[in-house]
C-alpha positions as CSV (number, residue, x, y, z in Angstrom):
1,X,-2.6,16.7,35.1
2,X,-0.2,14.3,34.0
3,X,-2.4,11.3,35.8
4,X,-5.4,12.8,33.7
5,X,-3.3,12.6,30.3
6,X,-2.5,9.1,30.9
7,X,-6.0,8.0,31.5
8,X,-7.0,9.8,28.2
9,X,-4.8,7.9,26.8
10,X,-5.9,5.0,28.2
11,X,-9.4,5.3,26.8
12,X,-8.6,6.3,23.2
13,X,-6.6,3.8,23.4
14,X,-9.2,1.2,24.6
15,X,-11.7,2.8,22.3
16,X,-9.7,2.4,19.3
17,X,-9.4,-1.2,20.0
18,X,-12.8,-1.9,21.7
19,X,-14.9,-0.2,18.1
20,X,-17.0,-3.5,16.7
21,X,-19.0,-4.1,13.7
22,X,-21.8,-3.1,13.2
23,X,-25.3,-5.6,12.0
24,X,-25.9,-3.2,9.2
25,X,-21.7,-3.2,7.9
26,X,-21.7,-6.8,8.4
27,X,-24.7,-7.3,6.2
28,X,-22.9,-4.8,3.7
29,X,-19.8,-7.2,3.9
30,X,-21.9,-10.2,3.4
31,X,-24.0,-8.9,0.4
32,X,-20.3,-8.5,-1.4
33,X,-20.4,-12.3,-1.6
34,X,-23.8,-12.9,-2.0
35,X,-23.7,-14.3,-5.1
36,X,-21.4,-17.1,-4.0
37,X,-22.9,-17.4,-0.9
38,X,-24.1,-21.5,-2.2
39,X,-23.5,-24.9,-1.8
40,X,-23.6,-25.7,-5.6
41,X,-20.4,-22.3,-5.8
42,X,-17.1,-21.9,-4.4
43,X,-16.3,-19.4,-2.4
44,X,-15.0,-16.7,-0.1
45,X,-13.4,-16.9,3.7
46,X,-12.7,-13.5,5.1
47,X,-11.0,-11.9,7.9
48,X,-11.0,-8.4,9.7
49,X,-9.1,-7.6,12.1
50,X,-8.6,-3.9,14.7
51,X,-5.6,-4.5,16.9
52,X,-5.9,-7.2,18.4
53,X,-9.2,-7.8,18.3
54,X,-11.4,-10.1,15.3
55,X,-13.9,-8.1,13.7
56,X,-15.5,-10.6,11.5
57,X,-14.9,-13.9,10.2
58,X,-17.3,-15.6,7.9
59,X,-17.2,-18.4,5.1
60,X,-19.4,-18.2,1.9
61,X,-19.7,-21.0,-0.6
62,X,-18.4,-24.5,-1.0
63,X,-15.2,-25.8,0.3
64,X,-15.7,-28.7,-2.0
65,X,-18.7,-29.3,-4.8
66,X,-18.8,-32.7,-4.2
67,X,-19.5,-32.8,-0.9
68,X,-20.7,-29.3,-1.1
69,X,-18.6,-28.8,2.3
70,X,-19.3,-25.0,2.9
71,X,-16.3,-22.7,3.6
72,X,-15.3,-21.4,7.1
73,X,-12.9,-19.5,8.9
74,X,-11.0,-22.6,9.6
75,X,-11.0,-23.9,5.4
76,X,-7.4,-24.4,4.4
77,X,-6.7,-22.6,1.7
78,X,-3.4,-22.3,-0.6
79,X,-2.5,-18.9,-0.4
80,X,-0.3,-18.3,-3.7
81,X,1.6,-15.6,-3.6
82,X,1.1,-14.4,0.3
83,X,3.6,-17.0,1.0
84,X,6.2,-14.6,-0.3
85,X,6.1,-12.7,3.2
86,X,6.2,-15.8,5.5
87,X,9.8,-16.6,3.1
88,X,10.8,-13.6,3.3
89,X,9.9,-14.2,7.7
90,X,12.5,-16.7,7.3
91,X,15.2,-14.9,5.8
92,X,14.5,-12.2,8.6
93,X,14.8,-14.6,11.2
94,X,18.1,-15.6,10.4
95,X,19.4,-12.3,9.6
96,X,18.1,-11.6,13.5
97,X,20.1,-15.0,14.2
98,X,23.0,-13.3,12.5
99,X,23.5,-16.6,10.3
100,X,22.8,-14.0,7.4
101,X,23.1,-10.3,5.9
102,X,21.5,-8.8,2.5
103,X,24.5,-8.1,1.3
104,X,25.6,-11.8,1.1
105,X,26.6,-13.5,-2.2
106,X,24.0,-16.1,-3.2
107,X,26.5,-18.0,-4.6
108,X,27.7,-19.1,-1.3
109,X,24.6,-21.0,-0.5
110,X,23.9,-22.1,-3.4
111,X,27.0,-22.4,-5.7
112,X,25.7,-22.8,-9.4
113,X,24.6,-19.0,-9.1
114,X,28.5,-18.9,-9.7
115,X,28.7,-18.4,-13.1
116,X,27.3,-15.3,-13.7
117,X,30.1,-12.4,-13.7
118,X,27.3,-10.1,-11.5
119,X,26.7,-11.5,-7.9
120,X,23.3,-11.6,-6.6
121,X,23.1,-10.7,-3.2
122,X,20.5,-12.2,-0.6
123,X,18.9,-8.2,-1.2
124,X,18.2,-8.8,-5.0
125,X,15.8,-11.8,-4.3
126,X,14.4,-10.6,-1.7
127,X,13.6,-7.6,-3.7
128,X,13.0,-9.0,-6.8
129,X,15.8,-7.6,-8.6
130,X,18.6,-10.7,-8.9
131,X,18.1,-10.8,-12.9
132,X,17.1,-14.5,-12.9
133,X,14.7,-15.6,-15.2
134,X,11.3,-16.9,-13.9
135,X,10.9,-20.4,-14.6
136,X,7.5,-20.6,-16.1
137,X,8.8,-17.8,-18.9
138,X,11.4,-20.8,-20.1
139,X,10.5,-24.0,-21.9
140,X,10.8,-27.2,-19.8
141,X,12.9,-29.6,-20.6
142,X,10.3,-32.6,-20.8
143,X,8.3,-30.3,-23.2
144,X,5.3,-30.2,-21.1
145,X,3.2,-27.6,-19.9
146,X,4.2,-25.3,-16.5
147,X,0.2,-25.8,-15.4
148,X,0.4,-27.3,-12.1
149,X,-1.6,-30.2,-13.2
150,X,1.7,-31.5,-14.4
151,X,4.3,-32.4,-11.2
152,X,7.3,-30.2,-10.9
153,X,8.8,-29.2,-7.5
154,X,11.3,-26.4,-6.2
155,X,14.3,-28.2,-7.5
156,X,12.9,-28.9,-11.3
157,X,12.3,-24.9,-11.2
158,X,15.3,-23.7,-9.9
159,X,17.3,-25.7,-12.5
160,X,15.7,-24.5,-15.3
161,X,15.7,-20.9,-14.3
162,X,19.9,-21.1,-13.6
163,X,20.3,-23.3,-16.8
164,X,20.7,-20.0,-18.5
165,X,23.8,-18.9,-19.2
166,X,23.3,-15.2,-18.2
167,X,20.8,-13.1,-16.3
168,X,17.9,-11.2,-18.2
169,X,19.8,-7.8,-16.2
170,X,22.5,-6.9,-14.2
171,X,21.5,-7.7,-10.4
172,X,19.6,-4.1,-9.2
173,X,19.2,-2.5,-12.5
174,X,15.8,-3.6,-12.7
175,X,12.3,-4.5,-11.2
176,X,11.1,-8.2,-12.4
177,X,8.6,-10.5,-10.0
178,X,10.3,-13.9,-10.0
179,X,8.6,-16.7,-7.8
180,X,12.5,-18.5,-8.4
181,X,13.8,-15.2,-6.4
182,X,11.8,-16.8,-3.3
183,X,12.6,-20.6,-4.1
184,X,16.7,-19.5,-4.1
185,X,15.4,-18.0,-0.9
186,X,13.9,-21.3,0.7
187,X,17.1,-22.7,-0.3
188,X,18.9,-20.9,1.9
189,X,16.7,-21.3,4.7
190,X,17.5,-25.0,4.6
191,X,21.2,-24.9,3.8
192,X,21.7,-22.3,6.8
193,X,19.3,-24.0,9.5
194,X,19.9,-27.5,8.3
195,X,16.0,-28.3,8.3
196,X,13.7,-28.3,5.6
197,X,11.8,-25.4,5.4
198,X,8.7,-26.9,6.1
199,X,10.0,-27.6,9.3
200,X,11.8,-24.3,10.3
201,X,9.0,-22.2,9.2
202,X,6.9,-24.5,11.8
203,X,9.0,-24.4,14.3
204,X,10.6,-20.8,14.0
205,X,7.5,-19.1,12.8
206,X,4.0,-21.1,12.9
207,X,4.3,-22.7,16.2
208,X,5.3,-19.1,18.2
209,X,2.4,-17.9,16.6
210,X,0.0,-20.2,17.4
211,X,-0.6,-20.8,13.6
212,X,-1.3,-24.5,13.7
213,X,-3.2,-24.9,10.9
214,X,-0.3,-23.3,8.5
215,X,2.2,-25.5,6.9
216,X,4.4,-25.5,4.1
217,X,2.9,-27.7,1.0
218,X,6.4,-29.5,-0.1
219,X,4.4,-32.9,-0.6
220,X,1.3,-32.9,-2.7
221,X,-0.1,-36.0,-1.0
222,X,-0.4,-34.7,2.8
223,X,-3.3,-34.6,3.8
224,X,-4.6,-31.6,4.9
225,X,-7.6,-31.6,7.6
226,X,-10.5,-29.1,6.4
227,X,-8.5,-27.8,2.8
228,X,-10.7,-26.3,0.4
229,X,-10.4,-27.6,-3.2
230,X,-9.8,-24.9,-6.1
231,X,-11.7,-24.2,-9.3
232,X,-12.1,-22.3,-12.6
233,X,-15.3,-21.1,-14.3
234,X,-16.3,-24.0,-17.0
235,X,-16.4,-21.3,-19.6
236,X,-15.6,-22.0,-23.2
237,X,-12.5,-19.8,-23.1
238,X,-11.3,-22.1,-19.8
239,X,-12.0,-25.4,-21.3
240,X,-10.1,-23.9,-24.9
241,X,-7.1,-23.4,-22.8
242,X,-7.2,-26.6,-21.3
243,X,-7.3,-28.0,-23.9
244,X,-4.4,-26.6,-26.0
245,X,-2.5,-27.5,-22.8
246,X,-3.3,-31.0,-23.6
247,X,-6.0,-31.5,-20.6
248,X,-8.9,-33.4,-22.6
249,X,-11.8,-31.6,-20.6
250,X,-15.8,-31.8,-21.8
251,X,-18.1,-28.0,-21.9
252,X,-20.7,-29.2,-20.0
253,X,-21.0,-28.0,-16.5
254,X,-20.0,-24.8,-14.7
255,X,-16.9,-25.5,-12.6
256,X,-13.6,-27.2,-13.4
257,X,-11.5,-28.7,-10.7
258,X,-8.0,-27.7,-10.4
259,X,-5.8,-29.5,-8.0
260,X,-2.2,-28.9,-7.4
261,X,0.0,-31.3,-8.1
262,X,3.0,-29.3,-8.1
263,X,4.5,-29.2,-4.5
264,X,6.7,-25.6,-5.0
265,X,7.1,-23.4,-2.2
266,X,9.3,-20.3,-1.6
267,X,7.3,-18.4,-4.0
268,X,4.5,-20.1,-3.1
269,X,3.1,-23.0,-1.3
270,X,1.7,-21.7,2.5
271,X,-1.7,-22.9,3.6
272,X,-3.2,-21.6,5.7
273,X,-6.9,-20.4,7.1
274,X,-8.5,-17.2,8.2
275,X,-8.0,-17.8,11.8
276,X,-4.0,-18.5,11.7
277,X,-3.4,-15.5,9.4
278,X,-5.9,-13.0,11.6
279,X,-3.2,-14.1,13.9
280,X,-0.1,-13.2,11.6
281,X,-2.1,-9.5,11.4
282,X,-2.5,-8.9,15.0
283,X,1.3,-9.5,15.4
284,X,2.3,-6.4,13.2
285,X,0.1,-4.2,15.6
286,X,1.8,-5.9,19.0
287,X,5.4,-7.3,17.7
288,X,4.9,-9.7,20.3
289,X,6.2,-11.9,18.0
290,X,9.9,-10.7,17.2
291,X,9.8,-7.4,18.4
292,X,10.6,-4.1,16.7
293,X,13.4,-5.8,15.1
294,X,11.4,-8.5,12.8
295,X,8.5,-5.5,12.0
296,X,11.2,-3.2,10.8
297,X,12.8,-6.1,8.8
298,X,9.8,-7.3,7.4
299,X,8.7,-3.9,6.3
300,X,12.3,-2.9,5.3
301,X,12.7,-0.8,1.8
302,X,15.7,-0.6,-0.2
303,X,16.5,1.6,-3.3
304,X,18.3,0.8,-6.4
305,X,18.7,1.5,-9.8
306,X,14.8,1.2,-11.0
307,X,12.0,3.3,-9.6
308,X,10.5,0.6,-8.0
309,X,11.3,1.1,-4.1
310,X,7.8,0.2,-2.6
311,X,9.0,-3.2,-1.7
312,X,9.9,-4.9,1.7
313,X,10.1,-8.8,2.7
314,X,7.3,-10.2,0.4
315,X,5.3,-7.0,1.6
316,X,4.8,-4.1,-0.3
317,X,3.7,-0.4,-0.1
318,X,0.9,1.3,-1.5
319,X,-2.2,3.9,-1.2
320,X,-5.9,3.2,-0.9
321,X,-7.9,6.6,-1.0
322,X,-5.4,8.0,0.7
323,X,-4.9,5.4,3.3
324,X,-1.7,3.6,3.5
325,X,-1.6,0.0,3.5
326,X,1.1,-2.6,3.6
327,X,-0.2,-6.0,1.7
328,X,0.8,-8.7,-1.2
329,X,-1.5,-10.6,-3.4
330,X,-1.8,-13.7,-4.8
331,X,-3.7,-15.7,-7.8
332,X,-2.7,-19.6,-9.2
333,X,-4.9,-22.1,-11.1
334,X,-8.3,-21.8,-9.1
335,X,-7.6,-19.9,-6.0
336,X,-6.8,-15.6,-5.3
337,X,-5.9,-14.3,-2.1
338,X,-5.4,-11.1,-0.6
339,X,-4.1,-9.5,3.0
340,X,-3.8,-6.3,3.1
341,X,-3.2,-3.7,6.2
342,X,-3.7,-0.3,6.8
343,X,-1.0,0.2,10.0
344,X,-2.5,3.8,10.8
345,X,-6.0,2.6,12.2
346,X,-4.6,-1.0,13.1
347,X,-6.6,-2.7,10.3
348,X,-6.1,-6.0,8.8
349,X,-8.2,-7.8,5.8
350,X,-7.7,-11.0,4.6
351,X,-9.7,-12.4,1.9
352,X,-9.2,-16.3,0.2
353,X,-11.0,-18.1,-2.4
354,X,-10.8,-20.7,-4.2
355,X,-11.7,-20.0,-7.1
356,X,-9.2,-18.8,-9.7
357,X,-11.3,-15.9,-10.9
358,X,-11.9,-14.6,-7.0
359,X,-10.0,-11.5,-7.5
360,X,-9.4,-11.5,-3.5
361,X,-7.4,-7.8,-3.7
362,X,-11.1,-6.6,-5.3
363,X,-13.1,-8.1,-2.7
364,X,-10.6,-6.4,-0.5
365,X,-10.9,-3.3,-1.3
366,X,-14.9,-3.7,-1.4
367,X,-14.4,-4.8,2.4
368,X,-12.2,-1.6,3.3
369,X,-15.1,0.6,2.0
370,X,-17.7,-0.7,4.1
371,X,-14.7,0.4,6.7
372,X,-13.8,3.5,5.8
373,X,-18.5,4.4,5.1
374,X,-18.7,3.3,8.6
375,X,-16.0,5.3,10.0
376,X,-13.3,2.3,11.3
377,X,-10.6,3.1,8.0
C-alpha cells in the first residue's frame, strides 16, 4: 500500500510538472501583444514558468527602432523596481552569513543616519517603513530635474534624502515606498562584504544561479550585449512634459527615446532577460539555491504599527481571483516590468517592456488568465 501511495505521488507529482502549453493558449498569449508585435514598435519579452520547467518564452516588437532589433528572451532589459528583491537577496544573504540582523541600527553602517533621535533598524528599510524621505520628493541641490536624463547616482540620492533634519515619521509608524530605503540597503551590502555591490550580487547571487546575463547597472557607459533601449509614446502630453523639464523635444513622430543616464541601484538598477529571471522563479519552487532558509527570508513578513503587513524582502503578498501570488512591479522613464508568482500551482510570469506605458503587471495578469481558462492557475 504504502509502495502504491508513493508511486501516486510520484505521478501527480510528475504531472504537475510535465502539463505544457497548449497551440491554442499560446496563440491567446500571443494575441495579448499583437499590437506591438512590429519592427517599427517596442515591445514585450515574456516568461512562464511551472516548476522547473519553461512554458513559454517569446519576444514581440523592437529592441531598438533604429535598428529595428526585435526583442527576445535573451533582450536585456532594466527592470526598475524588481531589483528591490535581488537587494533585499543581499541583505538575506548576509543575515544567513550572520554579518547582519533586522534589528540592527543603520546608523552603524552608515553613520550620518545618526542624527535622528529614532533609530532605523535594517527591518524599516527593508520594509519600507524607516521615515526617510524619497529623494525625488526633495528639490536637488543643482536645481535640475530628478528625470534620469540628467546624471545622478546612489550617493547624490542618498545625500539629499539624509540632508533633512528629521524623518517624515517615527521609524514603523507608517507605510511609505522609498527607492532610498534600498540604496541605504546597497550601502550596507558593500560596507559589510567589502565589494561593491555589483560585484557581490554577481558573485553571491548571479553566478550560483546561472544568471549570467544579470548585472548591476552602477556605470551608465557599460556596455551591455543584447540591451533593449526604452521609450515613451511621442504624444503631445509626453513631449509637454519634456518640455517643461527643459528637454527641447519636436511633435513629430510616435516614439521618444529615453535612455538612462542615471546609474542608481539598490532601488533600482538590475538588468536582466527573460531567461536569467525564469531562472530566479524556478528557484522559489526547488530552494536549490539557499535552501529553506533564503525562501523563508525572502518571503519574511513583519508587523508594525500601520496596516500594511503584506511585505517581505522586495516581495510582496497579494490575491488574484483568489489565487495567491507573491510578486513586485516596476515602471521608470520608458520601461515596466512585472514577475509575479502564484506558489500554490508552481507558476511564475515575468513580463518586460520597454516602453514606459507597458503596464507589465496588466499584461500579467492578461497572461495568468489564459492560465487559469486553460486549467494550469
Amino acid at each position: 500500500m504504502k509502495t502504491i501511495m508513493l508511486l501516486l505521488g510520484l505521478i501527480i507529482t510528475v504531472n504537475c510538472y510535465a502539463q505544457e502549453l497548449s497551440p491554442q493558449q499560446k496563440n491567446k498569449i500571443d494575441h495579448l501583444f499583437a499590437a506591438f508585435n512590429r519592427k517599427d514598435s517596442p515591445g514585450y519579452a515574456i516568461g512562464v514558468v511551472k516548476g522547473t520547467k519553461v512554458l513559454y518564452t517569446k519576444g514581440y516588437g523592437a529592441a531598438n527602432l533604429d535598428y529595428q532589433i526585435p526583442i527576445t528572451p535573451n533582450s536585456s532589459f532594466d527592470i526598475a523596481s524588481v531589483s528591490k528583491q535581488f537587494t533585499a537577496a543581499c541583505i538575506a544573504l548576509l543575515i544567513m552569513d550572520k554579518k547582519l540582523d533586522l534589528d540592527m541600527p543603520v546608523s552603524k553602517f552608515v553613520p550620518e543616519l545618526a542624527k535622528y533621535k529614532d533609530t532605523i533598524r535594517i527591518k524599516h528599510l527593508i520594509y519600507n517603513t524607516s521615515g526617510i524621505t524619497d529623494y525625488h520628493k526633495l528639490p536637488r541641490p543643482d536645481g535640475k530635474s530628478w528625470i534620469t536624463f540628467n546624471y545622478f547616482d546612489i550617493d547624490y540620492c542618498i545625500k539629499v534624502s539624509l540632508s533633512k533634519d528629521t524623518l517624515a515619521f517615527k521609524p514603523g509608524n507608517k507605510w511609505d515606498y522609498c527607492n532610498v530605503n534600498f540604496m541605504v540597503l546597497a550601502k550596507i551590502v558593500e560596507k559589510v562584504s567589502g565589494l561593491s555591490f555589483a560585484e557581490f550580487s554577481k558573485k553571491r547571487l548571479f553566478i550560483p544561479l546561472g544568471m549570467t546575463h544579470t548585472l548591476i547597472n552602477d556605470d551608465n557607459t557599460t556596455v551591455i550585449p543584447n540591451r533593449v533601449t526604452p521609450y515613451n509614446p511621442r504624444t503631445k502630453e509626453y513631449v509637454d512634459a519634456y518640455r517643461k523639464e527643459g528637454f527641447k523635444l519636436n511633435y513629430e513622430g510616435s516614439w521618444i527615446q529615453h535612455t538612462r543616464n542615471s546609474p542608481h541601484y539598490g532601488g533600482s538598477g538590475v538588468v536582466s532577460t527573460i531567461n536569467d529571471l525564469n531562472k530566479w522563479s524556478e528557484n522559489f519552487f526547488t530552494h536549490k539555491f539557499g535552501g529553506k532558509a533564503f525562501y523563508d527570508l525572502m518571503h519574511k513578513t513583519l508587523k508594525f504599527n500601520h496596516d500594511m503587513d503584506n511585505q517581505a524582502f522586495g516581495l510582496y503578498f497579494g490575491k488574484y481571483k483568489n489565487r495567491t501570488y507573491v510578486a513586485w512591479d516596476g515602471g521608470d522613464f520608458g520601461v515596466s516590468s512585472q514577475l509575479i508568482r502564484f506558489p500554490d500551482k508552481k507558476i511564475a510570469i515575468v513580463v518586460l517592456s520597454n516602453l514606459g506605458t507597458g503596464n507589465a503587471a496588466g499584461k500579467a495578469d492578461e497572461i495568468a488568465d489564459v492560465l487559469i481558462e486553460g486549467g494550469l492557475l
